[in-house]
DRENPA-3360 file (N, C-alpha, C; in nm, 2 decimals, always signed):
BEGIN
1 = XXXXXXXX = +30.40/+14.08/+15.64/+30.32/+14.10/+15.52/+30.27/+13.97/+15.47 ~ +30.15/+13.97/+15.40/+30.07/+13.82/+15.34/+30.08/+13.88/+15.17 ~ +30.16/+13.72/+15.12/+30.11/+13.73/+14.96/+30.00/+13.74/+14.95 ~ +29.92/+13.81/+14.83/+29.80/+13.85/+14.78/+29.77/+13.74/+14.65 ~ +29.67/+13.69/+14.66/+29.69/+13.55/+14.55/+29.54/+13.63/+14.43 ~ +29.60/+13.75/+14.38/+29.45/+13.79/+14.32/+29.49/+13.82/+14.20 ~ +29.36/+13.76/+14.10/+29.37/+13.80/+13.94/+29.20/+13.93/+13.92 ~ +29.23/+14.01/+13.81/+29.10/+14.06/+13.78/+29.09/+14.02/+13.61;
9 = XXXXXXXX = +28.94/+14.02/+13.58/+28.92/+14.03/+13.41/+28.86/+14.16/+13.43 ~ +28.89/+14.27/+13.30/+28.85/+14.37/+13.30/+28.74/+14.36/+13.23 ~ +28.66/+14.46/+13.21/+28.56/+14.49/+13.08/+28.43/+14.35/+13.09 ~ +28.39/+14.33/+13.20/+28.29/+14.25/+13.24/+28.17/+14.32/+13.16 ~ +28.07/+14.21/+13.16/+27.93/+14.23/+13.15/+27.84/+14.19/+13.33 ~ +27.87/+14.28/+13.40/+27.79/+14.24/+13.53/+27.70/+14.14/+13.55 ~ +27.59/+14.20/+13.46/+27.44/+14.05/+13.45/+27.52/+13.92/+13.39 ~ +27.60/+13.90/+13.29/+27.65/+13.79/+13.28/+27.71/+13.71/+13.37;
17 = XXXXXXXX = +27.83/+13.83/+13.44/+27.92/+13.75/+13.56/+27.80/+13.70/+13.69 ~ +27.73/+13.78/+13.74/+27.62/+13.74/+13.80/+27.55/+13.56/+13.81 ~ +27.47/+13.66/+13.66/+27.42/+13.47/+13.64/+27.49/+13.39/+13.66 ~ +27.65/+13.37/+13.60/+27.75/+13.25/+13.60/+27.78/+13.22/+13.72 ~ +27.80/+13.33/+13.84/+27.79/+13.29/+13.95/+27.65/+13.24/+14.00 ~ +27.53/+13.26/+13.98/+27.41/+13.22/+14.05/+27.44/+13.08/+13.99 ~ +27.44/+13.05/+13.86/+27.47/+12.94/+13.81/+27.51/+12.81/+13.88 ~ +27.63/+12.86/+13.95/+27.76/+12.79/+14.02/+27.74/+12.79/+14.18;
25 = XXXXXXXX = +27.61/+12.84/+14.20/+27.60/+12.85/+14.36/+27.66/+12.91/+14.39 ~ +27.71/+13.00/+14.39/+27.82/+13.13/+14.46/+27.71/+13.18/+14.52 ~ +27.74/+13.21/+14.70/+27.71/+13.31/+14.82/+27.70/+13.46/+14.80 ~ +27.56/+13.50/+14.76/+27.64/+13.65/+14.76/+27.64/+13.68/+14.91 ~ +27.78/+13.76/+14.93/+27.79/+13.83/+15.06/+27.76/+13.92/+15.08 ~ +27.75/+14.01/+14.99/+27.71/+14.17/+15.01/+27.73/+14.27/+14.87 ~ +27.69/+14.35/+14.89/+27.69/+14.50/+14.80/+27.70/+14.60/+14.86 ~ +27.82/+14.67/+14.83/+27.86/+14.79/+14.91/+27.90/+14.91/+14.83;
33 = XXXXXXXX = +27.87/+15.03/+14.90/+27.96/+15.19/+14.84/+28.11/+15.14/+14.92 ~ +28.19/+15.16/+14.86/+28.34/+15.16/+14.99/+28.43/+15.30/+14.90 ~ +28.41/+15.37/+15.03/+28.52/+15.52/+15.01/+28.65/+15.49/+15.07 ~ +28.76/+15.53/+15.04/+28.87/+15.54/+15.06/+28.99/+15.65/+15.07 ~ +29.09/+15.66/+15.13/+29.18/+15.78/+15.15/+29.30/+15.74/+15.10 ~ +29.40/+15.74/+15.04/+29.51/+15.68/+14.99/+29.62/+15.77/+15.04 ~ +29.74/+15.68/+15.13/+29.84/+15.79/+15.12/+30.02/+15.75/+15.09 ~ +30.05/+15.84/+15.08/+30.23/+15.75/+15.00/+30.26/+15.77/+15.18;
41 = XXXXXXXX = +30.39/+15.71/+15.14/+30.44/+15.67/+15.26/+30.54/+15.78/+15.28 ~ +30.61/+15.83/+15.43/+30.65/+15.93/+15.47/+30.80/+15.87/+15.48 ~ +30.94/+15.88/+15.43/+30.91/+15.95/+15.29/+30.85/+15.86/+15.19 ~ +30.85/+15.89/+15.07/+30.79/+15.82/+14.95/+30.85/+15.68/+14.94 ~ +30.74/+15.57/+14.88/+30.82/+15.40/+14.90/+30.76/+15.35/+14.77 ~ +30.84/+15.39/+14.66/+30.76/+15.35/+14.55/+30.74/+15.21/+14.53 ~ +30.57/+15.23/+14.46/+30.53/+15.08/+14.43/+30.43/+15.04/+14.56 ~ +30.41/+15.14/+14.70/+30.33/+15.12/+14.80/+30.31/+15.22/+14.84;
49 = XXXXXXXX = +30.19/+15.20/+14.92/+30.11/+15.29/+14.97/+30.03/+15.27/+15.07 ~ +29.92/+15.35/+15.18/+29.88/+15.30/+15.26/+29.73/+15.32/+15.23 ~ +29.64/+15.29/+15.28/+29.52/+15.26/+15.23/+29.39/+15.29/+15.35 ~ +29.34/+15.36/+15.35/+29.23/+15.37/+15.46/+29.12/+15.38/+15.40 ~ +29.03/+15.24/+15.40/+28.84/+15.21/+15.36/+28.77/+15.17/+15.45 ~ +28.68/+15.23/+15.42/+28.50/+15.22/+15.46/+28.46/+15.13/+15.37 ~ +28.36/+15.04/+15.43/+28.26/+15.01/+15.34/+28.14/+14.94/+15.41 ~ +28.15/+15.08/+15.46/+27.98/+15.09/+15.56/+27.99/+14.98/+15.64;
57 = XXXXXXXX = +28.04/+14.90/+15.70/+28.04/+14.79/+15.80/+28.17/+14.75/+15.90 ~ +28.26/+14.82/+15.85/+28.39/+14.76/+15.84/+28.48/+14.86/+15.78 ~ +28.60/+14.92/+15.89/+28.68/+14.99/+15.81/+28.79/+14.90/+15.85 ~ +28.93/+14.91/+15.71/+29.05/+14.90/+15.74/+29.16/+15.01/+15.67 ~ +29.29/+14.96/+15.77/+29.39/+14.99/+15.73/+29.47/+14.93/+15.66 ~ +29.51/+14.96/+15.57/+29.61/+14.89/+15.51/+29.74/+14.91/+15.45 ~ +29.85/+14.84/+15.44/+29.97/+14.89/+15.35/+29.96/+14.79/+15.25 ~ +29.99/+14.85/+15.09/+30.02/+14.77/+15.01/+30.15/+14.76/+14.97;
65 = XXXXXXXX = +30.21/+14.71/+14.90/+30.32/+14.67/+14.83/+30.34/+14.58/+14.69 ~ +30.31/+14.64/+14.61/+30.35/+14.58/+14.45/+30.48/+14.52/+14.44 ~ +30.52/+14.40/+14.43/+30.63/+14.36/+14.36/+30.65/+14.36/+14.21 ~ +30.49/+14.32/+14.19/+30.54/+14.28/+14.04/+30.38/+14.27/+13.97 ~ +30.37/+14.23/+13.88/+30.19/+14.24/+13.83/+30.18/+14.08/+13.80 ~ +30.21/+13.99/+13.85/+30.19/+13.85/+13.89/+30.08/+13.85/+13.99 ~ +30.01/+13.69/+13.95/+29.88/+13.71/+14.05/+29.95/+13.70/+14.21 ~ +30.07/+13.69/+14.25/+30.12/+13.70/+14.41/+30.21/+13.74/+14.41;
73 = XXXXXXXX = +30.19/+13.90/+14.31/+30.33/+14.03/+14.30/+30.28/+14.08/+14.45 ~ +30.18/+14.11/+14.48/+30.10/+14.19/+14.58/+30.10/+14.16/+14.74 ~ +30.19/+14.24/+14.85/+30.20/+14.20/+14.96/+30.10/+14.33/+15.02 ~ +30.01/+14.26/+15.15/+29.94/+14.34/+15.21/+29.96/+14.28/+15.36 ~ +29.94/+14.43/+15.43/+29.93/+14.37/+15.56/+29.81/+14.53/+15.65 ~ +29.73/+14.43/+15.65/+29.59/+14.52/+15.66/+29.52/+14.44/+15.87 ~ +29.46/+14.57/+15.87/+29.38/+14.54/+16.02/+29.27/+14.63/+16.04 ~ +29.20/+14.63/+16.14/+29.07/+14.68/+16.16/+29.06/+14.78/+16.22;
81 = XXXXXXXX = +29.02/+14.90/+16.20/+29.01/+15.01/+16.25/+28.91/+15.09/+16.31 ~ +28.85/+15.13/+16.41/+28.68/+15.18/+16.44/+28.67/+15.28/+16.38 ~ +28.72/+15.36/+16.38/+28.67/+15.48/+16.31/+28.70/+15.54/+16.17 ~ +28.69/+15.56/+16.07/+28.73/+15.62/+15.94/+28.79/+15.78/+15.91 ~ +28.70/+15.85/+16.01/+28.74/+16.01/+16.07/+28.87/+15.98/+16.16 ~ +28.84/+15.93/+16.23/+28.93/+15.95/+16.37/+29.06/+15.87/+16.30 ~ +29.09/+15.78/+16.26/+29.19/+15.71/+16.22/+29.23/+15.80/+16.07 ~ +29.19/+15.85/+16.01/+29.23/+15.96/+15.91/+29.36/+16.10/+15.98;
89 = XXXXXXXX = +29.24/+16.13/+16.13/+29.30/+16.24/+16.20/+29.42/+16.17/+16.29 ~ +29.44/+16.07/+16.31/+29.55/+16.00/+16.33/+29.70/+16.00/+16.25 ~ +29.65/+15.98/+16.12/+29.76/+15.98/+16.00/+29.81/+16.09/+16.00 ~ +29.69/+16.20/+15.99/+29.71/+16.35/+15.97/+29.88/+16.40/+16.07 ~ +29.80/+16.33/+16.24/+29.90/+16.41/+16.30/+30.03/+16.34/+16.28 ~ +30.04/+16.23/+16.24/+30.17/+16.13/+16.19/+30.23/+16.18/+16.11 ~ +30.15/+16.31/+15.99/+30.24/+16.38/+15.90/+30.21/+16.29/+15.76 ~ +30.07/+16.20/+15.78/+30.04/+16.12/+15.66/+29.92/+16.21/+15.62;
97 = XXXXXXXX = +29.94/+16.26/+15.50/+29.82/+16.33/+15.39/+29.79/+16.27/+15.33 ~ +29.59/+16.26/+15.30/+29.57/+16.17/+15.19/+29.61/+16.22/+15.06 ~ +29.65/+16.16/+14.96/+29.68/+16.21/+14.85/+29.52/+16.19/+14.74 ~ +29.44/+16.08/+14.79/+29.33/+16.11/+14.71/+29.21/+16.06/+14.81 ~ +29.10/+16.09/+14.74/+28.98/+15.97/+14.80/+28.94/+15.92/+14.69 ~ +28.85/+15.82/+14.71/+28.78/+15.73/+14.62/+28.73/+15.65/+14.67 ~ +28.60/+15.66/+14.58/+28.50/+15.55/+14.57/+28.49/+15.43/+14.49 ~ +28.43/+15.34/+14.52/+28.39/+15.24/+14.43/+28.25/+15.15/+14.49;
105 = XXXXXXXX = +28.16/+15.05/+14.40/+28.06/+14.97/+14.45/+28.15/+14.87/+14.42 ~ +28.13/+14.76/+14.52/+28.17/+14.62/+14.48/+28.04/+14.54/+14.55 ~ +28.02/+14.43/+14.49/+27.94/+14.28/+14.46/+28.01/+14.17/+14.51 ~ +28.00/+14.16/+14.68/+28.11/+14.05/+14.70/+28.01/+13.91/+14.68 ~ +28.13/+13.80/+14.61/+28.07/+13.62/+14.66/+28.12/+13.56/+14.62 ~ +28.12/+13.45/+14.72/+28.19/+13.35/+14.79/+28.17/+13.20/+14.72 ~ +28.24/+13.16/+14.63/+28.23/+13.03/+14.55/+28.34/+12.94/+14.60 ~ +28.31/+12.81/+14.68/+28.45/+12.71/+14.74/+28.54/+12.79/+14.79;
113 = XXXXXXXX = +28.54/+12.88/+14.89/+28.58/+12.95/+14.97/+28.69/+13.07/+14.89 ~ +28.69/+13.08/+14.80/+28.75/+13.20/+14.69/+28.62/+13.30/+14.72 ~ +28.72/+13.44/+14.70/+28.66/+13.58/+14.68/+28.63/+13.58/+14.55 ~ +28.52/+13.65/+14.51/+28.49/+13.69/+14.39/+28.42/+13.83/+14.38 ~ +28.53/+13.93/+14.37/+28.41/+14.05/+14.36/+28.39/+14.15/+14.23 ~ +28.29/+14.23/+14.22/+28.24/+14.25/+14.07/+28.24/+14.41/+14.16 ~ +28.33/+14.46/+14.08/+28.40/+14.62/+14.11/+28.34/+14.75/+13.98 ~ +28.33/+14.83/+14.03/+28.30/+14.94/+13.95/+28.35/+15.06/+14.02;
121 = XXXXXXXX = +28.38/+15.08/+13.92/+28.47/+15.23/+13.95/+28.41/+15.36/+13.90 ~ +28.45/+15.48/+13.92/+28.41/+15.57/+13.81/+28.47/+15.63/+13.70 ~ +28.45/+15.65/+13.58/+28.52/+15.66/+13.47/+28.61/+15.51/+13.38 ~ +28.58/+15.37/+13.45/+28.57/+15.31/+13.36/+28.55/+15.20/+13.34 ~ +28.53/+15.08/+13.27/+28.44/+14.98/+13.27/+28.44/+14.87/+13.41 ~ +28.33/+14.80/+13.43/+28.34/+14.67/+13.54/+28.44/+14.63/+13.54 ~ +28.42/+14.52/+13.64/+28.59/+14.41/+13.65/+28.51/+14.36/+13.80 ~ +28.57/+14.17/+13.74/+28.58/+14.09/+13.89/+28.78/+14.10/+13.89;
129 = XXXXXXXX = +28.72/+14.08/+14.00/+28.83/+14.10/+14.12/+28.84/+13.90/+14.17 ~ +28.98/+13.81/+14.18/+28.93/+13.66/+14.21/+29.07/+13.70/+14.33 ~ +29.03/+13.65/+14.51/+29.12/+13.63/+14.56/+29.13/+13.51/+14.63 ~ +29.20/+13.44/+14.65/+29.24/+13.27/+14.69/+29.37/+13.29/+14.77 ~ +29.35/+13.17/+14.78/+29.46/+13.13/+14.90/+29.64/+13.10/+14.79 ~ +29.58/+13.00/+14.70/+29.69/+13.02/+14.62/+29.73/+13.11/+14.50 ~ +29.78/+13.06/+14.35/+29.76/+13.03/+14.25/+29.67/+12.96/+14.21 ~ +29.72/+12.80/+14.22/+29.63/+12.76/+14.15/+29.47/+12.81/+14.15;
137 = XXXXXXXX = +29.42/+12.81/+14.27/+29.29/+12.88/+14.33/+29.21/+12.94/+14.24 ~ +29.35/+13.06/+14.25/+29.27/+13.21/+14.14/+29.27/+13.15/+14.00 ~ +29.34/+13.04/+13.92/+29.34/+13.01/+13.78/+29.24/+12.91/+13.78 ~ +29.18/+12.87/+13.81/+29.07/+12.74/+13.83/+28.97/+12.85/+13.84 ~ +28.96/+12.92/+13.93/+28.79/+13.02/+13.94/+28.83/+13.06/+13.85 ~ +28.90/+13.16/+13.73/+28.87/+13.19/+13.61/+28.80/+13.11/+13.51 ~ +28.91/+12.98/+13.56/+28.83/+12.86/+13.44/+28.65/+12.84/+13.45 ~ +28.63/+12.84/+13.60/+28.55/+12.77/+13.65/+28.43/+12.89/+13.60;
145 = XXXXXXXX = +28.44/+13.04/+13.60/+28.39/+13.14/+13.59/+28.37/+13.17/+13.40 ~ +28.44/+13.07/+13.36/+28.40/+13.05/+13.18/+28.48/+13.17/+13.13 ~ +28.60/+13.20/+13.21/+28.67/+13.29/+13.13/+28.82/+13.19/+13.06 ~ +28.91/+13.23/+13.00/+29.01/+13.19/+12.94/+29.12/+13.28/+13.04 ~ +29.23/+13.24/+13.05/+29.35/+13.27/+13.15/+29.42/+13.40/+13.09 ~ +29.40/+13.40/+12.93/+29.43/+13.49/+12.88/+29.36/+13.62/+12.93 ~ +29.25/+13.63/+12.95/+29.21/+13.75/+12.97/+29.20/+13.81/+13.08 ~ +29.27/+13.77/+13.18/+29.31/+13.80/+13.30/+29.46/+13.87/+13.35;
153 = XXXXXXXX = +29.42/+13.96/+13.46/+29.57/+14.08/+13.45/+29.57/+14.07/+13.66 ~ +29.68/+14.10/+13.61/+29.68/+14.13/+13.81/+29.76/+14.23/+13.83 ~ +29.72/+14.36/+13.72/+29.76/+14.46/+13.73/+29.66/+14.54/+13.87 ~ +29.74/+14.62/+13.92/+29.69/+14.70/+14.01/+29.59/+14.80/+13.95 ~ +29.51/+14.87/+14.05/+29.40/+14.94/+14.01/+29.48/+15.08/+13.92 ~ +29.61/+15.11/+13.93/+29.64/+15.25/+13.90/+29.66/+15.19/+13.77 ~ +29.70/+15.06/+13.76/+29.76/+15.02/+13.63/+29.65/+15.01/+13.52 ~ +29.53/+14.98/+13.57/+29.39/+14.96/+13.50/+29.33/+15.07/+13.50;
161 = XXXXXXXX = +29.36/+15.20/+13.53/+29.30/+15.32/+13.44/+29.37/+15.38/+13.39 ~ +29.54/+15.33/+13.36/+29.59/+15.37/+13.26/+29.57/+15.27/+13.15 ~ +29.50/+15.17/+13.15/+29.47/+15.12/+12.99/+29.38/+15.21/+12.95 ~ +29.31/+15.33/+13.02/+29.18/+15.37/+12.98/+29.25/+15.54/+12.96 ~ +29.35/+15.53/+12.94/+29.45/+15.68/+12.93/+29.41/+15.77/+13.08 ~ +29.39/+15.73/+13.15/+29.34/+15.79/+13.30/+29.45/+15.80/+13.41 ~ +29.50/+15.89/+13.45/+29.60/+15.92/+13.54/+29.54/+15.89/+13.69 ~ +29.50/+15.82/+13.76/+29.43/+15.79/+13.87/+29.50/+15.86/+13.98;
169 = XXXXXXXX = +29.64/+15.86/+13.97/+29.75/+15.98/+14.11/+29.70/+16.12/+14.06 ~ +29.69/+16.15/+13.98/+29.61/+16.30/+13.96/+29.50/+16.32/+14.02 ~ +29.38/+16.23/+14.01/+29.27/+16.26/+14.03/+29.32/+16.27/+14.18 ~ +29.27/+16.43/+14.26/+29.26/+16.39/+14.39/+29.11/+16.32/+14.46 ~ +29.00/+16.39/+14.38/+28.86/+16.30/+14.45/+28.81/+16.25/+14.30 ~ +28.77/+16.08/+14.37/+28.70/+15.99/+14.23/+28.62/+15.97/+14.26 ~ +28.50/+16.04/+14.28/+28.32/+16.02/+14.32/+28.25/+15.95/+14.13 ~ +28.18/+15.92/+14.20/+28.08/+15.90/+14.13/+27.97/+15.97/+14.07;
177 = XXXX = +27.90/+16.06/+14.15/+27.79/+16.17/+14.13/+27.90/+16.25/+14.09 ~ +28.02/+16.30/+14.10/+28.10/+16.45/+14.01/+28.15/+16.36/+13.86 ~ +28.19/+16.23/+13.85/+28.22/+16.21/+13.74/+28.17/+16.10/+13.63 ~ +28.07/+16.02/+13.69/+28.01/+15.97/+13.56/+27.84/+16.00/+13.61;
% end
């Protein structure tokens, strides 16, 4: 498994974050729909999960693992997959059910070789996403990105729609056309 070296600020203004990156010469890489299948682990492994996304170019697999909501609580160990159907019907026969699907758009780019992506979800406000090789990394592109350290969380996604009273393991499908 690889430490995850990632902070997000919630409650973005997109055109802002944008500009500050055109500002700064940031790469944009791309703009994507990415759907997803989420499933617990057989039996249940609280705090992880497995993770199968699309995002129209590129699918992977993934396991996550939360230790802790520090920007390097987060262990991942992810690979590449051809198919999104076929590797779903894989899990299936493994006795792995998705527990949800979901969508999201993300805005990937690339500033001094840090990730920076600008995420939306359905049901509730923006957020960049900063991933780096270290610490330091991810605390310097905040700075560098004109935000303060304070307003930064490396809470997981489930954790960030419960600031918004939103049970996200409930929701089985999170589209966008059925909910905002």
């Amino acid at each position: 498994m690889q430490t995850e070296f990632e902070a997000k600020v919630l409650e973005i203004n997109i055109d802002e974050v944008v500009w500050k990156l055109n500002t700064l010469w940031a790469e944009k890489i791309w703009e994507k729909f990415q759907k997803r299948l989420v499933y617990d682990f057989n039996p249940k492994k609280e705090n992880s999960w497995i993770r199968l996304r699309d995002d129209g170019k590129k699918t992977t697999l993934t396991i996550k693992e939360i230790n802790n909501d520090l920007i390097d609580g987060t262990e991942e160990l992810e690979v590449k997959v051809e198919d999104f159907e076929k590797t779903n019907l894989i899990l299936e026969k493994l006795w792995y059910i998705s527990k949800s699907y979901q969508e999201n758009k993300r805005i990937s780019y690339k500033l001094d070789g840090i990730e920076i992506e600008i995420d939306s979800w359905p049901l509730i406000p923006p957020y960049i996403e900063i991933e780096a090789k270290s610490l330091t990394e991810v605390e310097d592109m905040i700075k560098k990105l004109w935000f303060d350290l304070s307003q930064s969380t490396s809470i997981n996604t489930i954790k960030v729609y419960r600031k918004y009273w939103i049970e996200l393991e409930a929701i089985k499908e999170l589209k966008f056309d059925e909910l905002t």
